[in-house]
Z-matrix of the N, CA and C atoms (Angstrom, degrees):
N
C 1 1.448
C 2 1.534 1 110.67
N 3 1.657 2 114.10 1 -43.89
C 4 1.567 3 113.74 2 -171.20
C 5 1.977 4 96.63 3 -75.13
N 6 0.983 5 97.32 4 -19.48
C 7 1.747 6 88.42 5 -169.30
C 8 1.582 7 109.07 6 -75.00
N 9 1.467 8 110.75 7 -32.60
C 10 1.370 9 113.14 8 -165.62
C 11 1.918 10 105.73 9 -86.88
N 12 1.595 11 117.02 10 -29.19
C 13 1.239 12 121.17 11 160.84
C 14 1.973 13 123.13 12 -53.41
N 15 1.647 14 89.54 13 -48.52
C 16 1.629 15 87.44 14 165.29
C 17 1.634 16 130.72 15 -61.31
N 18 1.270 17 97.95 16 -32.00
C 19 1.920 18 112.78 17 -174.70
C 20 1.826 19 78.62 18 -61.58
N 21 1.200 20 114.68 19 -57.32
C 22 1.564 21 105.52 20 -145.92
C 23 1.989 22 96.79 21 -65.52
N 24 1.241 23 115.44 22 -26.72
C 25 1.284 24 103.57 23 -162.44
C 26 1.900 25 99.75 24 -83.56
N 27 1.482 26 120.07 25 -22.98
C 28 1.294 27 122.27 26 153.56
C 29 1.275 28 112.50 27 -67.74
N 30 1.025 29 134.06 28 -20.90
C 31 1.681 30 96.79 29 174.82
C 32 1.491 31 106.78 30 -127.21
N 33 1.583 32 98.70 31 27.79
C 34 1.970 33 115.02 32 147.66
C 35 2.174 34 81.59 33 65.66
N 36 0.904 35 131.16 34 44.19
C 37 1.041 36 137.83 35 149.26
C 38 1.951 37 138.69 36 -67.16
N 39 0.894 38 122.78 37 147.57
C 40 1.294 39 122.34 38 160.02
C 41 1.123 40 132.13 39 -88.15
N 42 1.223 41 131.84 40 147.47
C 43 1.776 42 125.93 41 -178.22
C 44 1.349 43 118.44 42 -145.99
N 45 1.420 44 148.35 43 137.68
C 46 1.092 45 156.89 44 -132.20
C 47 2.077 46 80.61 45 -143.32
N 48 1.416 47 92.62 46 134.29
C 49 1.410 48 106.81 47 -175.28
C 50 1.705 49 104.65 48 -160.32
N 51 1.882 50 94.37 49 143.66
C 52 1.615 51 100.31 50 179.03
C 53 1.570 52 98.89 51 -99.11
N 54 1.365 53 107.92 52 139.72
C 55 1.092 54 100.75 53 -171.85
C 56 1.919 55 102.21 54 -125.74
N 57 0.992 56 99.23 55 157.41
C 58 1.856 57 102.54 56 170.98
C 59 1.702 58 114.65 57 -127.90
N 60 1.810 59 82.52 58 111.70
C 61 1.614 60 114.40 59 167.29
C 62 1.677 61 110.77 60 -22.84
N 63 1.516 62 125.65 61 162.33
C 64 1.375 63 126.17 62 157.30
C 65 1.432 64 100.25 63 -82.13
N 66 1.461 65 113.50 64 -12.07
C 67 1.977 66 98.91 65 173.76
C 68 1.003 67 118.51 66 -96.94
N 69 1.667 68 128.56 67 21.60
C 70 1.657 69 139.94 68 -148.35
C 71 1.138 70 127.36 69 33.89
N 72 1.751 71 119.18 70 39.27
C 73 1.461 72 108.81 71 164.41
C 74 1.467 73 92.69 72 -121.50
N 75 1.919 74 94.55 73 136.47
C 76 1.324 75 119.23 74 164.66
C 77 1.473 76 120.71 75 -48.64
N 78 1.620 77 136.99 76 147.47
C 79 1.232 78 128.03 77 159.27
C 80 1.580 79 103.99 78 -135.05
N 81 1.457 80 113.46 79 171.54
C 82 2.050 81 100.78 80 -173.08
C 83 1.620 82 57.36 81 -114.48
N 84 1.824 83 99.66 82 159.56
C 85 1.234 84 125.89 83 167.53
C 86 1.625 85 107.43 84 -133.20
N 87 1.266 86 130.30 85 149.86
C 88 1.506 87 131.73 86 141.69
C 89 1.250 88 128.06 87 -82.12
N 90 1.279 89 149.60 88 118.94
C 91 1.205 90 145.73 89 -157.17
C 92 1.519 91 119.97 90 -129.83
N 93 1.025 92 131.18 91 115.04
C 94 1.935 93 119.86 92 148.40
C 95 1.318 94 107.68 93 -75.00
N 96 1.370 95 121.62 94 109.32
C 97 1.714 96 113.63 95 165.96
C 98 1.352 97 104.74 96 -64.80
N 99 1.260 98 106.71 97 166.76
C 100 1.266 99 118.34 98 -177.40
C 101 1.646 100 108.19 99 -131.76
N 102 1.181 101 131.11 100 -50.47
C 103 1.587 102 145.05 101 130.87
C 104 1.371 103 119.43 102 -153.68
N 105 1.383 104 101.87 103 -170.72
C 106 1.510 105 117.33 104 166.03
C 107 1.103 106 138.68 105 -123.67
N 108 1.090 107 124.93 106 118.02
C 109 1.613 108 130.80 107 164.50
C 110 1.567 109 118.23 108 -124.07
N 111 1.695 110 86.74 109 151.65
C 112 1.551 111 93.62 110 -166.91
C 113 1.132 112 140.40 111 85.42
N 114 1.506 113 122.03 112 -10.99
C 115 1.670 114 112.64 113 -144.23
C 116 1.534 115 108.96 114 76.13
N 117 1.129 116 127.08 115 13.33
C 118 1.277 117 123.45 116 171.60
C 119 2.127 118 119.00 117 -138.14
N 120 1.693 119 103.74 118 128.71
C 121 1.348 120 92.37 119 -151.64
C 122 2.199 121 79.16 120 -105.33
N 123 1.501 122 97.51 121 146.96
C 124 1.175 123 112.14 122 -160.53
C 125 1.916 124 82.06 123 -111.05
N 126 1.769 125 105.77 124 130.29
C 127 1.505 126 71.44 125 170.68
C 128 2.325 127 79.27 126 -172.28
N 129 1.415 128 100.60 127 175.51
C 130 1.264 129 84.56 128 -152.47
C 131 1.658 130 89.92 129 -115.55
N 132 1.832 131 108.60 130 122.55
C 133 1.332 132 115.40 131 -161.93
C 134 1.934 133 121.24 132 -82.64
N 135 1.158 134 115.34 133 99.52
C 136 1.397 135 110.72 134 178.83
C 137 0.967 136 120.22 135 -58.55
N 138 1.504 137 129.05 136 -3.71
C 139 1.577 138 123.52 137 -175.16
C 140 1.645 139 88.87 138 -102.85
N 141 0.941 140 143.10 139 -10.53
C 142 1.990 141 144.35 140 168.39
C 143 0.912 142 98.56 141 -91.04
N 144 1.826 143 130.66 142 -50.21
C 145 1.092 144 124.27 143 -130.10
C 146 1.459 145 138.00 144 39.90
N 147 1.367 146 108.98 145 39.67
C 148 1.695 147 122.67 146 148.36
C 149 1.403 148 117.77 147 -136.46
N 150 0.920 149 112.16 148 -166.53
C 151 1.720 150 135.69 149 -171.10
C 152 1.772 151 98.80 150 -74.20
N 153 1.458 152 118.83 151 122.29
C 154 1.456 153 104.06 152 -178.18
C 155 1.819 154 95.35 153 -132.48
N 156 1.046 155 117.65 154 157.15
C 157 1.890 156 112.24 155 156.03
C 158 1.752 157 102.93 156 -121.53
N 159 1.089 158 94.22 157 144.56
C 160 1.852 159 117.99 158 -178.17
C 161 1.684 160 103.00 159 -116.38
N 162 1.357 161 103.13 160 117.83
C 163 1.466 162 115.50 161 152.74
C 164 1.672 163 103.91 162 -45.10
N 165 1.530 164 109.55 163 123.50
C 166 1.554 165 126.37 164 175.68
C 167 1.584 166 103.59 165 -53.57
N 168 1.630 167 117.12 166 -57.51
C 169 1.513 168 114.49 167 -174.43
C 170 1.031 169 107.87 168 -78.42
N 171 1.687 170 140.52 169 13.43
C 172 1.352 171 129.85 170 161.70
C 173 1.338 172 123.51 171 -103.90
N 174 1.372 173 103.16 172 11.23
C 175 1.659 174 118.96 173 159.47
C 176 1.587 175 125.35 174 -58.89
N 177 1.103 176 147.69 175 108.65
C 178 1.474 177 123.71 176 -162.27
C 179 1.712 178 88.57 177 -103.32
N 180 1.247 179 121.60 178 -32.30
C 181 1.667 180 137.32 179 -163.93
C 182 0.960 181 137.35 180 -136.36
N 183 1.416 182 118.77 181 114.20
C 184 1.828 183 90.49 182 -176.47
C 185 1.807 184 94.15 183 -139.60
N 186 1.767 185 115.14 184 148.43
C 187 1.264 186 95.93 185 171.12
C 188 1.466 187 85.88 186 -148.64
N 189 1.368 188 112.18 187 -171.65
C 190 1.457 189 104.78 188 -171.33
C 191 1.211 190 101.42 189 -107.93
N 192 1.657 191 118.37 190 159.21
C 193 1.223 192 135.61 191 167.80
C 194 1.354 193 130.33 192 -46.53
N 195 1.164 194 142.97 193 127.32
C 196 1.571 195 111.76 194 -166.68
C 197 1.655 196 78.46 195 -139.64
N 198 1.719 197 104.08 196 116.97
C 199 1.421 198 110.23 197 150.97
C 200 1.218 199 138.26 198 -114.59
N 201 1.306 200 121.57 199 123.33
C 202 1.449 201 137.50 200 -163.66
C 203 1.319 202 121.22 201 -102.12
N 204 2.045 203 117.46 202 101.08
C 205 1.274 204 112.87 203 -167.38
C 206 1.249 205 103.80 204 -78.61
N 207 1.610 206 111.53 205 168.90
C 208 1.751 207 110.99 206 -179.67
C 209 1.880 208 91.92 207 -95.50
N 210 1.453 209 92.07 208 177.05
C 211 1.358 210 91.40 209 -163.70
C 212 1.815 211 92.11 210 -139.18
C-alpha cells in the first residue's frame, strides 16, 4: 500500500482509494497525495475539495487515476 502511494506522489499522480471511516463506513475518494507521515497520508481530496489526511491502515484500495484525452 505505502509503495504504491509513494510511486503516485513521484510521478505527481492521482489515485482513487476505498477508504474505511473511524465509524466503519466505507467512502471511494480521489486524491493528490501530497506525503506521508506517521502512518498518516496527507493528501488533497477532489471528491471534498480540501486538504484531508487518511489513516495508512484504513486504506482498503488504492489504484491510480487514469485519464484519457479524446483525440
Amino acid at each position: 500500500m505505502v509503495k504504491e502511494l509513494h510511486r503516485a506522489m513521484a510521478q505527481n499522480q492521482h489515485i482513487q482509494i476505498i477508504y474505511l471511516g473511524s465509524q466503519g463506513q466505507t467512502t471511494m475518494r480521489t486524491l493528490r497525495p501530497l506525503e506521508i507521515v506517521d502512518g498518516r497520508l496527507k493528501a488533497y481530496c477532489l471528491t471534498r475539495k480540501a486538504p484531508r489526511v487518511f489513516v495508512i491502515d484504513r486504506i482498503l484500495a488504492v489504484e491510480p487515476v487514469v485519464i484519457r484525452h479524446a483525440m
